[in-house]
C-alpha positions in Angstrom: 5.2 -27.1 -29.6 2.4 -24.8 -31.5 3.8 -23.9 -35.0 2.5 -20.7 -36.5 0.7 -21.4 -39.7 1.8 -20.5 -42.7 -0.2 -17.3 -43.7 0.8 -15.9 -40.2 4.4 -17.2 -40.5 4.8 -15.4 -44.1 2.8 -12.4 -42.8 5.3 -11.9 -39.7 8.4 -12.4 -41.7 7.4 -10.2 -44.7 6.2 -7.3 -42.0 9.5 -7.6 -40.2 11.3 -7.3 -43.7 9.4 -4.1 -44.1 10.2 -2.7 -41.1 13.8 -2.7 -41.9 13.3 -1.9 -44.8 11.7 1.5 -44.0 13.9 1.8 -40.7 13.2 6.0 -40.3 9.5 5.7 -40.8 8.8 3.1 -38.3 10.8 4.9 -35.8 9.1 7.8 -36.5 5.4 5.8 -35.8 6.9 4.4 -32.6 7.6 8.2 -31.6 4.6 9.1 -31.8 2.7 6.2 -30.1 5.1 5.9 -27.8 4.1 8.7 -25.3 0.8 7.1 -25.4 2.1 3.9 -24.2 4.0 5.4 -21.6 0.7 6.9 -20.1 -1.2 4.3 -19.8 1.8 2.1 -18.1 2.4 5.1 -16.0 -1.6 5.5 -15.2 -1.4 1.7 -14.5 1.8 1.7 -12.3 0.5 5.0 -10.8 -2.8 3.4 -9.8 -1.2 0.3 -8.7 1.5 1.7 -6.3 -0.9 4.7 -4.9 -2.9 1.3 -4.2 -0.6 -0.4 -2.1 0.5 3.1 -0.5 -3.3 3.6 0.3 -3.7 0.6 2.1 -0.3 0.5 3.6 -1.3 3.6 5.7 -4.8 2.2 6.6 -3.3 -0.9 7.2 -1.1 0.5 10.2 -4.3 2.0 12.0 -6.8 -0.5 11.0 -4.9 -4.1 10.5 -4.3 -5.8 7.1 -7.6 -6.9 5.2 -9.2 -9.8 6.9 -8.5 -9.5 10.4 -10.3 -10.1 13.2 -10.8 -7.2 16.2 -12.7 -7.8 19.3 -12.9 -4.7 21.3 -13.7 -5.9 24.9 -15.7 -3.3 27.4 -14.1 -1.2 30.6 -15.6 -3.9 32.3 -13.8 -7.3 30.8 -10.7 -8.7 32.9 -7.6 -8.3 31.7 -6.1 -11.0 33.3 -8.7 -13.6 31.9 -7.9 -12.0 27.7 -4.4 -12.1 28.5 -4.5 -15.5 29.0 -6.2 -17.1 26.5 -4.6 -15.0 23.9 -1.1 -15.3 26.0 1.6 -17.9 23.2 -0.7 -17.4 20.3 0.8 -16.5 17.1 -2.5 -16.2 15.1 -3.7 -13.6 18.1 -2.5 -10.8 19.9 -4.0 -8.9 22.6 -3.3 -4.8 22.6 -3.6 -2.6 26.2 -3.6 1.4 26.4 -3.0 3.1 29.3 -0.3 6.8 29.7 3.0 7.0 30.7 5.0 9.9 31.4 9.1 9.9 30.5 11.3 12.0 31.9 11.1 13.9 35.5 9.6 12.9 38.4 7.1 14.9 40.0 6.4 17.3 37.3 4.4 18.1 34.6 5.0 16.6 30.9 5.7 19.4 27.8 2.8 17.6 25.8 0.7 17.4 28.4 -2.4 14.9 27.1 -0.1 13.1 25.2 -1.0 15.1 22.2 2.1 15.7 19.2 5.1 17.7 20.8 4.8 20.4 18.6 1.2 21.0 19.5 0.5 21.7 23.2 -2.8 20.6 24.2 -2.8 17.3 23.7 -6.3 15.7 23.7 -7.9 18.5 25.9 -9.7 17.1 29.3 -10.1 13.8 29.6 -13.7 12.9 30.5 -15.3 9.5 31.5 -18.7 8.9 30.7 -21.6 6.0 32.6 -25.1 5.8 33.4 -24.9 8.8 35.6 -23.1 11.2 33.4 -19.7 12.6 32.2 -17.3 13.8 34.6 -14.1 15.1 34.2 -10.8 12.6 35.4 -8.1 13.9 37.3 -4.5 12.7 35.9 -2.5 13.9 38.8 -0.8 16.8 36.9 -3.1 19.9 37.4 -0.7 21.3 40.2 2.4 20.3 39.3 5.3 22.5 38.0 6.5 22.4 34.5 9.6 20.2 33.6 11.3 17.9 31.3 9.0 15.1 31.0 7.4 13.2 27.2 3.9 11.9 27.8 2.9 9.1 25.3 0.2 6.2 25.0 1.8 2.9 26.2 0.8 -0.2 24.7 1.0 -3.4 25.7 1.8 -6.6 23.7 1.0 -10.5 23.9 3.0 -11.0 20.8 4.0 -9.5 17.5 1.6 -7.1 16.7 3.0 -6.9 13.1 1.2 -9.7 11.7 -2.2 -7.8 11.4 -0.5 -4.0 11.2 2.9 -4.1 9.1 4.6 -0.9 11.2 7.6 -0.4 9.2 11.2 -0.4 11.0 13.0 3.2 11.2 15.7 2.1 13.4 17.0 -0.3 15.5 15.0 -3.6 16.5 11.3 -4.7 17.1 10.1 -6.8 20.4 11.6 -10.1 21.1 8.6 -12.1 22.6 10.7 -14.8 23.6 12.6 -15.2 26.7 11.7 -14.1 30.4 10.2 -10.6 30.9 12.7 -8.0 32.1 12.8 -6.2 34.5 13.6 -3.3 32.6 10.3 -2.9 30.2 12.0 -2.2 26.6 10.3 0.3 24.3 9.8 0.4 20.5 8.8 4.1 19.8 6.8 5.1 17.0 8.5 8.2 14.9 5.9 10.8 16.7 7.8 9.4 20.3 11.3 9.5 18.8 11.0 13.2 17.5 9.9 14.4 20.9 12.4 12.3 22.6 15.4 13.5 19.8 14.1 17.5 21.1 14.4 17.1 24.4 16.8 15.4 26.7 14.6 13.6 29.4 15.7 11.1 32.4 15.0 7.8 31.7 12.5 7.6 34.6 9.0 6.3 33.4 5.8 6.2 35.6 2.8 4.8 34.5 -1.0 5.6 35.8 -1.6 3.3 38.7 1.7 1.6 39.2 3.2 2.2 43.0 6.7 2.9 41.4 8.7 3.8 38.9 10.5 2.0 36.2 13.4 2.6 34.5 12.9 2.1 30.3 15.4 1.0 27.2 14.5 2.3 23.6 15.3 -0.6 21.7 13.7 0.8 18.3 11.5 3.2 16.3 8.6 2.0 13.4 6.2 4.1 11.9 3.2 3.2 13.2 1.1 5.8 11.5 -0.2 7.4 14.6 0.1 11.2 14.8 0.8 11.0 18.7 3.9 9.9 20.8 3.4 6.4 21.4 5.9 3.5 22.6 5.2 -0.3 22.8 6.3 -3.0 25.2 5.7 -6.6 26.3 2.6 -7.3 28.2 4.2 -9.3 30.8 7.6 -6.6 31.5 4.6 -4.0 31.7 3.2 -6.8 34.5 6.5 -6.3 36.3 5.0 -2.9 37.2 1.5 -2.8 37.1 -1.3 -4.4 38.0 -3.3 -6.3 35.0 -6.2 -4.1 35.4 -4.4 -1.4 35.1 -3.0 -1.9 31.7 -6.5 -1.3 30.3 -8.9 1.1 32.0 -10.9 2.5 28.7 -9.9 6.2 29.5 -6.7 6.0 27.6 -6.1 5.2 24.6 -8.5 2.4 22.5 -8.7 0.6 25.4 -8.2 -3.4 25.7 -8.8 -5.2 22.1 -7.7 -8.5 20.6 -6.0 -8.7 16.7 -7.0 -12.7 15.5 -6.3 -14.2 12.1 -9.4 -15.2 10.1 -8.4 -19.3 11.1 -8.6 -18.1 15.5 -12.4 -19.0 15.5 -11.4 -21.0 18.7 -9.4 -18.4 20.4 -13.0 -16.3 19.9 -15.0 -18.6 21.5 -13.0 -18.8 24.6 -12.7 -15.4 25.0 -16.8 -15.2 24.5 -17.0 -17.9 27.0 -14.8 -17.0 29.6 -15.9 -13.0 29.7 -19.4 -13.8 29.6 -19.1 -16.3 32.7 -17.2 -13.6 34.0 -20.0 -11.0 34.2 -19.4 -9.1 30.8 -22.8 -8.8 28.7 -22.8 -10.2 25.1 -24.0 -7.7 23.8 -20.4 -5.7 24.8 -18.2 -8.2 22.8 -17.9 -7.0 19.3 -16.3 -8.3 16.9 -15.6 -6.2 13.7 -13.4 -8.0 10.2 -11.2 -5.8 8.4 -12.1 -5.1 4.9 -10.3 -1.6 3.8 -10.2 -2.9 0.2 -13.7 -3.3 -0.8 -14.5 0.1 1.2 -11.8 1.9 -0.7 -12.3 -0.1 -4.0 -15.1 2.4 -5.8 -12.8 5.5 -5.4 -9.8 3.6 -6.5 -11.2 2.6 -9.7 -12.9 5.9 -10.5 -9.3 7.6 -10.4 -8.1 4.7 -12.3 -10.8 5.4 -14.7 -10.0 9.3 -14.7 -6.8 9.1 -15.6 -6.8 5.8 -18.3 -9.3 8.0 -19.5 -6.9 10.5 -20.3 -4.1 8.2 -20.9 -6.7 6.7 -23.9 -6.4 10.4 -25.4 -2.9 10.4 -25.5 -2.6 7.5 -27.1 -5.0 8.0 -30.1 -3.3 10.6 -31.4 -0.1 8.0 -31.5 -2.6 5.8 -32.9 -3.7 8.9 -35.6 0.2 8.7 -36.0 0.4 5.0 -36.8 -2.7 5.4 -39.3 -1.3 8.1 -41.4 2.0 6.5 -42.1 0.3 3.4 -42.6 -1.6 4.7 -45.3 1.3 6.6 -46.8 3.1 3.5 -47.0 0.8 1.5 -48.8 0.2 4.3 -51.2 3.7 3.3 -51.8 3.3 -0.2 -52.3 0.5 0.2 -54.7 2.6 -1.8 -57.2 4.1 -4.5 -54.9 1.0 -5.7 -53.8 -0.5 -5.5 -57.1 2.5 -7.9 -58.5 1.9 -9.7 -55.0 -1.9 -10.2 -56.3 -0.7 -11.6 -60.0 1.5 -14.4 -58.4 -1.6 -15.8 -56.5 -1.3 -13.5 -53.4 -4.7 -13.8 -51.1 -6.0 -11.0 -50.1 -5.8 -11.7 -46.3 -2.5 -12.5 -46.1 -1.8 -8.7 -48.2 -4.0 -7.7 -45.3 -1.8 -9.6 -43.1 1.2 -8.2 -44.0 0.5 -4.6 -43.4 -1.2 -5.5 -40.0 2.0 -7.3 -38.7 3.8 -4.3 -39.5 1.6 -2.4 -37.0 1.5 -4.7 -35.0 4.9 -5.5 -34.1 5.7 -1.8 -34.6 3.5 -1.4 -31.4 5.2 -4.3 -29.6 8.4 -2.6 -29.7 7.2 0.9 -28.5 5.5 -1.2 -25.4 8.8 -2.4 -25.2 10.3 1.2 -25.5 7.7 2.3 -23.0 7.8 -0.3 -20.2 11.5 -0.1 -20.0 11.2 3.6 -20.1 9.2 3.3 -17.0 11.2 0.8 -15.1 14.0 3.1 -15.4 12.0 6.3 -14.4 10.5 4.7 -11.3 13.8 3.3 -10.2 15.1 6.8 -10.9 12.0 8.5 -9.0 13.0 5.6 -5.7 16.4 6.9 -5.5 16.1 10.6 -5.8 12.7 10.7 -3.3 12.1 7.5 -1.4 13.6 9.1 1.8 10.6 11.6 1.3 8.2 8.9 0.4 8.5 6.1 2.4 5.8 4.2 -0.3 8.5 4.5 -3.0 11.5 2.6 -1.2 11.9 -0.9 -2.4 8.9 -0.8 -4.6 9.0 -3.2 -7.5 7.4 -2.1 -10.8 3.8 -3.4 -10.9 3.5 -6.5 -13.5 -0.3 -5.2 -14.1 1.7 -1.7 -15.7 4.0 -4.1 -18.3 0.8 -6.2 -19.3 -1.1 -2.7 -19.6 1.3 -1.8 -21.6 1.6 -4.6 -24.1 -2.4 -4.4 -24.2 -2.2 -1.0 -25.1 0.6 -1.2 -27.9 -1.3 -4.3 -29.6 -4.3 -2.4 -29.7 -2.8 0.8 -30.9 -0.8 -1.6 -33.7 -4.6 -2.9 -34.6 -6.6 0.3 -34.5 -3.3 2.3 -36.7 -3.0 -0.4 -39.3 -6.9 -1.8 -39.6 -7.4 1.0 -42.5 -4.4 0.6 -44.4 -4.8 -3.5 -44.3 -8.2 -2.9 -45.7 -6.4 -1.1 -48.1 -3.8 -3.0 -49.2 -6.5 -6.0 -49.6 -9.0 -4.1 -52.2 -6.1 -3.2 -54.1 -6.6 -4.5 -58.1 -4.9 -6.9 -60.3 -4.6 -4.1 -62.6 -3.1 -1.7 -60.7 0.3 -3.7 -62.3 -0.2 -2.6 -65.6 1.1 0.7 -64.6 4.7 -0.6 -63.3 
């Protein structure tokens, strides 16, 4: 156990005896260092949750930081990537191909797959090789308006939400255990629930290049954040239906790609090995690492920097606060530490005693302030998390409390350095006059 020595033990006990004494006044300092406190823990929460919203909403496009994406060429087999990659937990292979929901034989409201509330979709669809870019046909040029949703279809080895955390609206994600049924089960993203919540479609699905139709089950809805309708399914119940290389013809969607964790090294070699026996070039397979943090980390600290910046305003002028009653209260004491000096008093520990006053003064406004904050965000959760989706279950950031308590020791050593000096240069004979 580390005991205090006794200089610091006497200045911390005399300083708390003067801060009841003088109840009013110290409440009045932590009053006015207290809003400074509470900027720079709300800066430092602020920064810290806007951080994990940031990446949060990259996350869901791009995959967490450190995984692995091979994007494989129009040309690679889908059969041979869904094999290797087919049972893996540490890998997961993603298809894109269009579906339409709804009527047979008739053209979807979105047609192009765009957002329902913006007809258009993606304009004409074009495919591009050595010989040019030409314009692709999807079947619906002629056909008569109906009640049909057309999304992007994705197709899943496994659970996707390893390397993109989609969060769950409603109902339940993929179950990739179990035989395939028969009747491919959806998760929708929010954009594919909206459009499917506005209009009342037969549950009749056809897919480009299957010979028939199938019949889907909505199982859930995540936010994916894609601005597009967009369902997903099992790989293999998306088999049941279509041929392999049809799941992934590069003309929908990001075409065939592979998710891997940072430890699959040997799920990339096979996959290497097996497309480039196959025919595919090496110079197709690329192979790209996720690393949204250090991309995004110079902008994040400059508005960290803007904003402590102005947080470190606020809380000078607490600090200003601390100083001046500080000084008035030694002013005050003129006489006690004189007759503090005659008994054999040191001058540090006169010093001392004023500082811990400060200092612990500061300590308790942290206090004041952190807990202030707690509550507020808590508050801020309940009244606008179903607005803010980055505000529900958030816990208060740990780097905001110690912020905090940094910023109310320093304020307590900045307010009460002058007045310590003070205190300490004050004379023997300043007891003459008592």
């Amino acid at each position: 156990m580390i005991r205090l020595s006794g200089r610091l033990r006497s200045s911390l006990i005399i300083g708390g005896q003067g801060i009841r004494a003088r109840k009013l006044r110290t409440f009045l300092s932590m009053v006015s260092l207290f809003m400074g406190v509470l900027a720079v823990v709300a800066v430092q929460a602020g920064a810290e949750i806007a951080n994990r919203a940031m990446l949060a909403d990259v996350e869901l496009q791009t995959g967490k930081d450190g995984t692995r994406m091979m994007y494989m060429p129009p040309t690679a087999d889908v059969d041979t990537v869904l094999e290797v990659v087919r049972g893996r937990s540490d890998a997961v292979a993603m298809t894109g191909t269009q579906a339409i929901i709804g009527e047979p034989g008739v053209k979807p409201i979105n047609e192009g797959g765009g957002p329902i509330d913006q007809p258009g979709g993606y304009g004409q669809r074009m495919t591009c090789d050595q010989n040019g870019c030409r314009e692709l046909s999807d079947g619906n040029k002629d056909r008569p308006g109906g009640q049909a949703i057309e999304l992007q279809l994705t197709g899943l080895t496994g659970d996707v939400r390893t390397f993109k955390p989609f969060r769950a609206v409603s109902g339940q994600w993929l179950e990739f255990g179990g035989d395939p049924s028969l009747a491919p089960r959806l998760v929708l993203n929010t954009k594919a629930a909206e459009a499917f919540e506005r209009y009342r479609v037969p549950a009749e699905m056809r897919v480009n290049g299957a010979p028939t139709n199938a019949t889907p089950r909505f199982i859930g809805v995540v936010d994916d954040g894609n601005w597009s309708p967009a369902a997903y399914v099992r790989s293999d119940e998306l088999a049941n239906w279509l041929p392999a290389r049809g799941m992934s013809d590069g003309r929908n969607g990001p075409g065939l790609q592979v998710l891997m964790s940072p430890t699959a090294s040997d799920v990339e070699h096979a996959l290497r090995a097996r497309l480039v026996a196959g025919g595919v070039p090496a110079d197709q397979l690329h192979v790209n690492t996720v690393n949204t943090l250090e991309r995004m980390s110079t902008e994040l600290k400059l508005m960290r920097l803007i904003f402590l910046g102005m947080a470190a305003l606020v809380l000078l002028i607490g600090v200003a606060g601390i100083l001046n009653v500080g000084l008035a209260t030694v002013g005050e004491r003129v006489e006690e530490f004189a007759l503090r000096r005659a008994v054999g008093t040191p001058r540090l520990l006169l010093a001392g005693i004023v500082l811990a006053e400060t200092l612990l003064t500061g300590l308790l406004t942290a206090a004041a302030a952190i807990g202030a904050a707690v509550v507020g965000l808590r508050v801020a959760a309940s009244l606008f998390g179903s607005r803010f989706p980055s505000l529900q279950g958030v816990d208060f950031p740990w780097q905001a409390g110690v912020a905090g308590v940094v910023a109310g020791l320093v304020a307590g050593v900045l307010g009460g350095l002058v007045p310590a000096l003070r205190a300490a240069r004050i004379p023997i004979s300043t007891v003459m006059r008592a």
